[in-house]
N, C-alpha and C positions, 0 to 999 in steps of 0.2 A: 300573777302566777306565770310562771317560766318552765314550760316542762322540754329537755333537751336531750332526745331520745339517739341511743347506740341504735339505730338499724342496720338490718340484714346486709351485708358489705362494706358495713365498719371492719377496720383492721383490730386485731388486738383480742380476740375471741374466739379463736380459733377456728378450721378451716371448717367448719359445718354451718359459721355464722357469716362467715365473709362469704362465701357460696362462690359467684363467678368473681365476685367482686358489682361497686356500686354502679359501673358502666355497662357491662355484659346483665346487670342483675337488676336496670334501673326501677323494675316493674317493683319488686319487692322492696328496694331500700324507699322510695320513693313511695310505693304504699305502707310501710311501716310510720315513713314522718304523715301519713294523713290521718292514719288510724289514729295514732300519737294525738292529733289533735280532735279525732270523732271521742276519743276517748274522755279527755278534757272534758266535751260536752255531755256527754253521756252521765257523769260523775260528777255531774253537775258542780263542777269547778271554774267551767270558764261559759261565759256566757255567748251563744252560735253568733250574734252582731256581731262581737267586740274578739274575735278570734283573727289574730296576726301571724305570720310567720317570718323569721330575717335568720339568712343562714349568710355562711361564709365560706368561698373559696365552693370544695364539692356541697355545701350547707347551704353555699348562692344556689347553684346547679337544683339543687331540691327544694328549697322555697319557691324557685322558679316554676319547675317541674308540675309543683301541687296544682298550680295555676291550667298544666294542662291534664294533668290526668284527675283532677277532683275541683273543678272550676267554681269559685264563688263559696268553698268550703274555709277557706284564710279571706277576711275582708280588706286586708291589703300584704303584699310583697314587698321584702327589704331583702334585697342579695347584696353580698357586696364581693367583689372579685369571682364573679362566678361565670362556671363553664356554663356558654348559650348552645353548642353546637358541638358534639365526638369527634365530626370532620376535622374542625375546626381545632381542636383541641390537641388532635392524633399528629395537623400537619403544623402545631406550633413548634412540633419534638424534630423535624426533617434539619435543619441546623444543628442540632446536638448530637452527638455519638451514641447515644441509647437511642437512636428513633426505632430501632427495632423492636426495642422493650415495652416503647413508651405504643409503639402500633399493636404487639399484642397482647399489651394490656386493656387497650379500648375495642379491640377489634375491628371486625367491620362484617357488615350484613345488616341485617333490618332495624335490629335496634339502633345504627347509628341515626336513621332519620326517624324513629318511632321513638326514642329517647331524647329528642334534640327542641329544647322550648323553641331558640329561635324558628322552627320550622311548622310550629304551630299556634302560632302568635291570635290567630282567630280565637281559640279557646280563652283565653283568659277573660274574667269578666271582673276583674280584681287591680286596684291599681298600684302599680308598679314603681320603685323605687330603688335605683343601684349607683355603687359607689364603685369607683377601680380608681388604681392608682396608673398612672402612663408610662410606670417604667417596669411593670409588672411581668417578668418575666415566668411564671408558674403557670397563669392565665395571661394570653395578650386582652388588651385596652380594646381591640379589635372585636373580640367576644360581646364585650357589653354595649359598643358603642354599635353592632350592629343590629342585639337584640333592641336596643330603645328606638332604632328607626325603624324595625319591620313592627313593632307595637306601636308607633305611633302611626304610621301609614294604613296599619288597619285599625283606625281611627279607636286604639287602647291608649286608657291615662296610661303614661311612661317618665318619668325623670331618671336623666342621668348626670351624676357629681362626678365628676373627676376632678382625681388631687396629680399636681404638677410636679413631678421628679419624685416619686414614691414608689416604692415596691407592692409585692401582693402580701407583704405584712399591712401596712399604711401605719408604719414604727414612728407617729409625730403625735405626738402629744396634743398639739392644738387641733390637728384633722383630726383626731380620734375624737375629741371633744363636741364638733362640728358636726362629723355621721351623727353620735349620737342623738344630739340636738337635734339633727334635721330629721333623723328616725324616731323620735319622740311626737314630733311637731306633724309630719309625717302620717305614722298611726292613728295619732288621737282623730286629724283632720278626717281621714278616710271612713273610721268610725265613728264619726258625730259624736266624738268625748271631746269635753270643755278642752281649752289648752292646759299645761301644763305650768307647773311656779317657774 
């Protein structure tokens, strides 16, 4: 079962659903993908062990997230090209012409450090698994390769894949192939499910 939920600061739904947007509004978007999954359980659809999460890009950013603000409620983490840090994020845009747009869209004040996984790396009790490509210019390679050292340092399972000359699509046929495999092999391991055919 696959449930892949529009939360609060999704675009596309007008400005009473986007609210501040998913950075200024992490608390919301971020608690709609946990509800999303308390619901699952609730509805007795997905069973509380075997409950996973894998987002992508801002979907990485909130897979991550659940880990700190509803710890141990996903039994394992799949981001792949995801935002670890708002800082981080806000000063990938200082090279570009919009960094004005691109700063106050993310803002800054408390939620930059109260929204930022890599800055809470102690909570997660879940283990972790992220993919980036190294020529990712939407997310730098920087983001993830620093969230899997501050999880592993605070002695959290962490893997990181990176794909060589890829973008934050990861547009290759064979790496797509790959993620998924290894995000297969992955989940099952972390939820004590048999492997996979």
């Amino acid at each position: 079962m696959v449930l892949q939920p529009n939360f609060r600061g999704s675009s596309g739904y007008g400005d009473s659903w986007f609210v501040k947007n998913g950075f200024k509004n992490w608390k919301q978007a971020v608690g709609d993908v946990c509800d999303g999954g308390r619901w699952l359980v609730a509805q007795g659809i997905a069973d509380p062990a075997h409950l996973g999460i894998v987002g992508w890009s801002y979907g990485g950013y909130a897979a991550l997230q659940s880990g700190v603000l509803s710890p141990g409620l996903f039994k394992a983490v799949v981001a792949i090209a995801p935002v670890t840090d708002f800082a981080m994020k806000r000063d990938e845009a200082r090279v570009y012409s919009d960094y004005d747009l691109a700063f106050d869209f993310i803002g800054s004040g408390p939620h930059i450090a109260e929204g930022s996984p890599l800055r809470h790396v102690e909570a997660f009790v879940s283990p972790v698994l992220m993919f980036h490509g190294d020529m990712d210019v939407n997310v730098s390679i920087a983001e993830s390769r620093a969230m899997d050292e501050a999880l592993r340092k605070a002695g959290k399972p962490s893997q990181l894949v990176e794909y060589a000359k890829l973008d934050h699509h990861l547009a290759d046929g064979a790496t797509r192939a790959d993620m998924l495999r290894r995000s297969d092999a992955f989940l099952r391991a972390s939820m004590g499910l048999p492997p996979g055919p």
